[in-house]
N, C-alpha and C positions, 0 to 999 in steps of 0.2 A: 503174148507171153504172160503167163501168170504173177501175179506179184507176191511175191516172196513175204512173210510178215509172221520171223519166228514167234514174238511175243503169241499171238493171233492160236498160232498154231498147238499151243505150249497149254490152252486154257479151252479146245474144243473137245465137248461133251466129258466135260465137267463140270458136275452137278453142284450149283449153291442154294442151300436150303434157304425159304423162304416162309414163313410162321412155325404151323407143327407139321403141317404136311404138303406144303409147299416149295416148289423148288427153279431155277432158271439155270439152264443151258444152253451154252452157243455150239450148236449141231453143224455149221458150215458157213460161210460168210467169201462174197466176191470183191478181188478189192480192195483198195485203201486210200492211202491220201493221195498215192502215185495215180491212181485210175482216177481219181477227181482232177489232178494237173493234168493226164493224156485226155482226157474230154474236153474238157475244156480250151486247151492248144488246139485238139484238132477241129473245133469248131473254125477257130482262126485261120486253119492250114497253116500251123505252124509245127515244126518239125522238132526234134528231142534230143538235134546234137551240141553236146556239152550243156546239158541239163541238169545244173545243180541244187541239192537238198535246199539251199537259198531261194534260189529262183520259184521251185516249187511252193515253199511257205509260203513267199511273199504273194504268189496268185494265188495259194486258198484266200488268205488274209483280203485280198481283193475282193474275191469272191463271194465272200459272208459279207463283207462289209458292203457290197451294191449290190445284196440280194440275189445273184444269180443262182439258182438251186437244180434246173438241170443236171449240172456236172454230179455233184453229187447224188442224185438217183441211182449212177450207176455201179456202187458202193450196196449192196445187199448182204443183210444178215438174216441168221435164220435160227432161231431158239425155240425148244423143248419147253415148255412151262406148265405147270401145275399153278393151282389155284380153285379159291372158293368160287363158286357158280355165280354168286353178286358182284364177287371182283371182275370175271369174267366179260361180266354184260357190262360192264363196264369200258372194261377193255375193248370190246369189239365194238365201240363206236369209231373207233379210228378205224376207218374202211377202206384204209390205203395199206391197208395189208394181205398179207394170203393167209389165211387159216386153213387147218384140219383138226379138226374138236374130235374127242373124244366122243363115246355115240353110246350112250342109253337104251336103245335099242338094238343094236347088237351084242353088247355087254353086258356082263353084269356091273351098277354101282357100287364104288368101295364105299363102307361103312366108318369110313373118315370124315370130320367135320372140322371147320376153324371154328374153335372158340379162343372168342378174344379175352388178352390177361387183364384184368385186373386196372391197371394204370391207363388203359384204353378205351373201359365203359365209362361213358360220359353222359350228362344230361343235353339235352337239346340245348344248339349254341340258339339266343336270344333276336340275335341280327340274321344269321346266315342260315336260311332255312333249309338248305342240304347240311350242316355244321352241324359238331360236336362242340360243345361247350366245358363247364366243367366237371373237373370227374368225381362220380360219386363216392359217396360213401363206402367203405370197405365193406361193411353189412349189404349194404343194395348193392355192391359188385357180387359179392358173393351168393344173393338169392336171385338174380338177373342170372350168373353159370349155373346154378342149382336147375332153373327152368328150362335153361339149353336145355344140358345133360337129358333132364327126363325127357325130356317133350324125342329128342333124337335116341333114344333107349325104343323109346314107342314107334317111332315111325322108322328105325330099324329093324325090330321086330317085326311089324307087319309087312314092310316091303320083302324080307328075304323067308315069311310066311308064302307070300303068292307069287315068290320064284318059285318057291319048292313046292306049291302045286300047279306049277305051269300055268299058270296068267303070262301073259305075255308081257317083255320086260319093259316095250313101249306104254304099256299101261301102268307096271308094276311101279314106276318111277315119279309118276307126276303128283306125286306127295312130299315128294322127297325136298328138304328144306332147303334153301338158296345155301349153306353155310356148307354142304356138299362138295368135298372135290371133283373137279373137272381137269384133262389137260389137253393138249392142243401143241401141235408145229406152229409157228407163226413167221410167215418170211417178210420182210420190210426192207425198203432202199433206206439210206441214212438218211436222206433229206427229210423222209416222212415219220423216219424214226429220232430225228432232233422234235421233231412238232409234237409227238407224242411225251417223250421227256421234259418240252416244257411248261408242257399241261401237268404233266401226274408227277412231276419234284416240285411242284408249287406247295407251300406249306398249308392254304388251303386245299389241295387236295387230299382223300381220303387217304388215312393213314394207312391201311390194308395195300393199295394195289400203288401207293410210294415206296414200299418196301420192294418191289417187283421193280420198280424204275431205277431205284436208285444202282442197284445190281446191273439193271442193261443198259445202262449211262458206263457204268466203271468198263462193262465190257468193249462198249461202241470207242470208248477213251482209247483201247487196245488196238481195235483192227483198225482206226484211221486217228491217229495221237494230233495230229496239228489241226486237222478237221474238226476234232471237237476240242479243244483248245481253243481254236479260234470262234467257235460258237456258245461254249461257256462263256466267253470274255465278253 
């Protein structure tokens, strides 16, 4: 039997923007905190008569709390997402998931890029050798997007130059600067999408692809509310 989960239902393939062209959708999802309490009983061979909202919490609460992560595998979400190309590669190191990337080679590139605002260019953090540090100067922020701009004016122009004389678009592409949209299905069990979350909401993570987290945390809160309750806690 399906599990019922209006809120869930109320917020599918509806789109939340994320920088300027950037965006996160929850397309479908199996599942909730009930599919986490029926896996988990019927490991036990334990049956579901007079099965209360209590009893339920009190075995997730269990559950996160002595590690057991099975149960919730079977809890699947599946989000629509846009993003820059370096967010991206980022993203798909968590390889407990399914992707289908958008394709270069079939298509044409949009002529969209993330440039970051202002209060996000920073200098090299000192200790943290993947780190941002502090942030520059409004002058050096401003000739730091100055450079974008042009440098992507240019390598706009020539990439949709040798579309339009038919270079092939697998070639036509591999100029094309990491700061490029890219988007992608991505389907995850919750278990592996709690692991992901407490990687990329860590505040040393990068600021770009925490903005992506913080959105599929509020959504994941949605389809299974005591599940991750209990695993923010």
């Amino acid at each position: 039997m399906k599990e019922i989960n209006l809120e869930a239902d109320q917020i599918l393939d509806k789109y939340f923007a994320v920088h300027d062209y950037g965006f996160v959708a929850l397309v479908d999802y199996m599942g909730g905190d009930e599919a986490i309490d029926r896996a988990a009983r019927t490991s036990a061979g334990k049956n579901f008569k007079d099965r209360t909202v209590i009893d339920r919490n009190k075995l997730l609460g269990r559950l996160t709390h002595d590690k057991h992560t099975s149960p919730f595998e079977m809890v699947e979400l599946k989000f629509h997402c846009a993003m820059p190309i370096f967010v991206a590669r980022q993203w798909i190191r968590h390889r407990t998931a399914n992707v289908n990337e958008y394709s270069g080679r079939y298509s044409k590139m949009p002529n969209m890029f993330y440039l970051p605002k202002p209060e996000n260019i920073c200098h090299q953090d000192k200790k943290n050798k993947q780190g941002r540090g502090e942030i520059v100067s409004p002058e050096n922020a401003f000739i730091f997007q100055s450079a974008l701009i042009e440098h992507r004016e240019n390598i706009s122009e020539l990439y949709n130059s040798m579309i339009a004389e038919d270079f092939s678009r697998e070639l036509a592409r591999i100029d094309l600067p990491l700061s490029t949209y890219t988007q992608w299905y991505w389907k995850i069990d919750l278990h592996n999408l709690f692991h992901f979350l407490k990687l990329r909401l860590e505040p040393a993570a990068q600021f770009e692809i925490r903005q992506y987290a913080q959105i599929m945390a509020a959504i994941s809160r949605i389809v299974a509310p005591q599940a991750y309750e209990n695993w923010d806690n």
